[in-house]
Backbone bond lengths (Angstrom), bond angles and torsions (degrees), N, CA, C in turn:
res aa  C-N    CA-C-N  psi(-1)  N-CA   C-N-CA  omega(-1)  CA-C   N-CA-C  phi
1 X - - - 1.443 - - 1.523 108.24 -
2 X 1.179 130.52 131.80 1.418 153.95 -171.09 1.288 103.74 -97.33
3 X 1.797 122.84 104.62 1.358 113.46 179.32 1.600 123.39 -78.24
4 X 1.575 98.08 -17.49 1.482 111.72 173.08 1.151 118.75 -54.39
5 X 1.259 118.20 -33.67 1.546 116.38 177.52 1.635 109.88 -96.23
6 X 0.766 116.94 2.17 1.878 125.94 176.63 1.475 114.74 -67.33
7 X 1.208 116.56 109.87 1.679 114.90 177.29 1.023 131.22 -42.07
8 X 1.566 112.55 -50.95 1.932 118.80 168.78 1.532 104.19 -108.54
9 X 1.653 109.80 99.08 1.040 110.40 -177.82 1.537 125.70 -71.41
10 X 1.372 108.23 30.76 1.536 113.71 -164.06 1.725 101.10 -93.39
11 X 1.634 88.71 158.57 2.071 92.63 -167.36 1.608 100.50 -65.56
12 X 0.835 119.63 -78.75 1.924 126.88 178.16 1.780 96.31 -23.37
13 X 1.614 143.31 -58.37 0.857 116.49 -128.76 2.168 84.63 -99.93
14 X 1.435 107.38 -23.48 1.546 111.11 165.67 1.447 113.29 -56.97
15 X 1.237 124.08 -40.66 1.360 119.83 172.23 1.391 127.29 -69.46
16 X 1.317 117.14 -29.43 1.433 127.08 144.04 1.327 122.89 -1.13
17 X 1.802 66.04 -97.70 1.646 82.16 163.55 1.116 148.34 -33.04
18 X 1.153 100.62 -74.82 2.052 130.15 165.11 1.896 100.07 -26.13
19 X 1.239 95.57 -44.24 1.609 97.56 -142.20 1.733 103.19 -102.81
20 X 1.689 110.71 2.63 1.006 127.59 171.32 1.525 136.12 -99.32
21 X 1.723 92.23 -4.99 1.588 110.12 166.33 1.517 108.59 -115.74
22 X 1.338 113.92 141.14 1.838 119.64 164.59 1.923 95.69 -33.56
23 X 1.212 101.94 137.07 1.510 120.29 160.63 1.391 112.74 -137.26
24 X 1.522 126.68 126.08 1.079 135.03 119.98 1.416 150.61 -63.24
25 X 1.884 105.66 119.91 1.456 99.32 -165.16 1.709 77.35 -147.29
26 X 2.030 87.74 164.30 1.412 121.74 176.15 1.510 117.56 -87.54
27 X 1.296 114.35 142.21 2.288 104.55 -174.23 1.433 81.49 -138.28
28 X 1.097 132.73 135.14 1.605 151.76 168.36 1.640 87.48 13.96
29 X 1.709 107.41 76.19 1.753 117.73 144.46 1.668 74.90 83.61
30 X 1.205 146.49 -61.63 1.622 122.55 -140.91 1.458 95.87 -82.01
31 X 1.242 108.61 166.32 1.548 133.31 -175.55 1.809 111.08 -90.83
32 X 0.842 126.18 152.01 1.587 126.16 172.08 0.998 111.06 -168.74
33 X 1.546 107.33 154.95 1.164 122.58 -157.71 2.173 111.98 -122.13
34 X 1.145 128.09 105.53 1.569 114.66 169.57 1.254 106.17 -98.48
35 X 1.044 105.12 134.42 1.908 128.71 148.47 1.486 131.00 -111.35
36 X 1.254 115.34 136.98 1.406 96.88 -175.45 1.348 121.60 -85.76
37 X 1.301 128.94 -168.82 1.411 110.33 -174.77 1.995 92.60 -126.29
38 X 1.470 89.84 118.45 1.554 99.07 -151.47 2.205 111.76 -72.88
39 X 0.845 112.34 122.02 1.593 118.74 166.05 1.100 102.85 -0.48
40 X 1.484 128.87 110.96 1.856 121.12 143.36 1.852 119.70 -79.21
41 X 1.262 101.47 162.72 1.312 93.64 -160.05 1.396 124.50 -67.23
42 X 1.287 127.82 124.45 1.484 115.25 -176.40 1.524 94.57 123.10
43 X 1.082 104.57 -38.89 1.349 132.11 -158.37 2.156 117.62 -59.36
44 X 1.113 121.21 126.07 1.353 118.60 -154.98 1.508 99.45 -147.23
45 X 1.588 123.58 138.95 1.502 108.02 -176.50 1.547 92.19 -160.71
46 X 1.555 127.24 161.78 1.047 123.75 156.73 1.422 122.74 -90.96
47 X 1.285 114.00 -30.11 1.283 135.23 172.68 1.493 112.99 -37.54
48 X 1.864 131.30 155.56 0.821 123.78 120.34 0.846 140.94 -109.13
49 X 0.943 126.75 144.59 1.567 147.37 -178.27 1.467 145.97 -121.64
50 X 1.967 116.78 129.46 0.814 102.95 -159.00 1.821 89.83 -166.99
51 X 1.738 90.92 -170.53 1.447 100.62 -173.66 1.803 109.60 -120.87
52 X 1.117 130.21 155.97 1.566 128.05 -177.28 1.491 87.98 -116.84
53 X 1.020 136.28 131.42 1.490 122.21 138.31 1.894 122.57 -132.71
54 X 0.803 102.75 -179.89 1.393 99.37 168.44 1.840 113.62 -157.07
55 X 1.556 104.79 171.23 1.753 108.89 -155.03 1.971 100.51 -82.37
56 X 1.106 117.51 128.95 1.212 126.12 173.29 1.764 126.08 -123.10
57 X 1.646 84.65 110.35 1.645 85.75 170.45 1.572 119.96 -99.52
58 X 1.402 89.04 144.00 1.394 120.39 -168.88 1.769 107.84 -107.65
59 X 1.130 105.45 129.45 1.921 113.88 -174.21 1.712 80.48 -92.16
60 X 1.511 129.37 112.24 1.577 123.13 155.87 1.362 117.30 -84.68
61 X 1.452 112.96 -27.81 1.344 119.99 -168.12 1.391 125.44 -121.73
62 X 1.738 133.50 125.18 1.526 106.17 176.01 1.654 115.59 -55.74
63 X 1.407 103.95 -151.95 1.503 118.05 -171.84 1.413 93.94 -95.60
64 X 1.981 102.06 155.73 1.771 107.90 162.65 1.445 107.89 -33.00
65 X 1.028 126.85 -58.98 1.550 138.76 -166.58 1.507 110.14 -50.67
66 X 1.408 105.36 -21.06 1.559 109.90 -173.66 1.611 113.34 -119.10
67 X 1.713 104.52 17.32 1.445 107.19 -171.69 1.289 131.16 44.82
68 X 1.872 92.94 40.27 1.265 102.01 175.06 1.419 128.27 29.49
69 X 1.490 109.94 54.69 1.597 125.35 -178.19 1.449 113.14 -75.98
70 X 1.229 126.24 159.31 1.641 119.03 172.45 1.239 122.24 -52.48
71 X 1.446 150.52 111.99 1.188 133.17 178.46 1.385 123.53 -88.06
72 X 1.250 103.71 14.95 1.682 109.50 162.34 1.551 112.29 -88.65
């Protein structure tokens, strides 16, 4: 997002913004993901709010060799 072109160039109302659409960004090499956590109806907050996550692999199974046993 380009603040130069932003109508109210003020910090609070850029973060708004920013922080009001899904963003993808990088943190030392890993990937992550924000979403915000969207208005219910009626619904009014100053806060923002949202979720960070990122993609996690999980080993469930050993190898053929190991008859693919649980590896938990």
């Amino acid at each position: 997002m380009d603040i130069t072109n932003f109508p109210d160039p003020t910090r609070e109302s850029y973060l708004r913004t920013l922080f009001s659409q899904e963003q993808k960004f990088t943190h030392y090499g890993t990937d992550f993901h924000y979403v915000p956590k969207p208005l219910e109806e009626g619904e009014t907050r100053n806060e923002i709010i949202g979720r960070i996550g990122r993609s996690v692999t999980m080993e469930e199974n050993l190898s053929p060799s190991d008859n693919f046993e649980d590896s938990r």
